[in-house]
Steps between C-alpha positions, in 0.01 A plus 500: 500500500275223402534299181183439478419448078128692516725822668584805350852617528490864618850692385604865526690640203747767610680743246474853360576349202128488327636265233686282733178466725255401210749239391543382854162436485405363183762262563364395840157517369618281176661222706266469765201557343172507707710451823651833460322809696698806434433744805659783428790650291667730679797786409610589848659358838243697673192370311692127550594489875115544572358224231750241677231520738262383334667123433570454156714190433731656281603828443740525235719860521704645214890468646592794309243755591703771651170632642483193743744498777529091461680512854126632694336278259682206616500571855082506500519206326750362747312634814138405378350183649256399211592192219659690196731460232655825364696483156761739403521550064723732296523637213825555524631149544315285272498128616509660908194413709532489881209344733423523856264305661373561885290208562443327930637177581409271785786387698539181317516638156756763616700264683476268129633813342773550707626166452484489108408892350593376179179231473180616355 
């Protein structure tokens, strides 16, 4: 993932819920502004296991959608290779966001990480 200021963001939006996807997305869209690239919104786990492959930096998956088995969702995300955060929102639990982020590290940085997690 680059952080590169002229780059658009690319995020999948992941629900059944139609409501909950449009706000998902005018909220991304509202704080990011012209660095936000929605690529798709999605209601399935099958329509989302195949758009992970196409890189988006964030895909952000509604935790209470029964029709998403969160357990294959996270093991694709787990088992892919590519730079990715994934968030998890409910409904359900207000206040209750969960992120994931799959990103390489050289040696170095891993072995700074190991020493101190905690640090930014």
């Amino acid at each position: 993932m680059t952080d590169s200021p002229s780059r658009a963001r690319r995020v999948l939006i992941v629900s059944a819920n139609p409501l909950f996807r449009e706000g998902l997305r005018k909220l991304y869209a509202e704080r990011w502004g012209e660095q936000s690239a929605t690529v798709a919104m999605l209601t399935s786990l099958e329509e989302a296991l195949p758009a992970l492959e196409t890189r988006p930096d964030l895909v952000i998956v509604d935790y209470d959608d029964k029709a998403i088995n969160r357990e294959v969702f996270m093991k694709r995300f787990v088992d892919g290779e590519a730079p990715m955060q994934v968030m998890l929102v409910s409904l359900g639990e207000s206040g209750q966001v969960v992120v994931y982020d799959r990103r390489t590290l050289t040696f170095a940085q891993a072995e700074d990480w190991l020493n101190n997690p905690w640090t930014e």
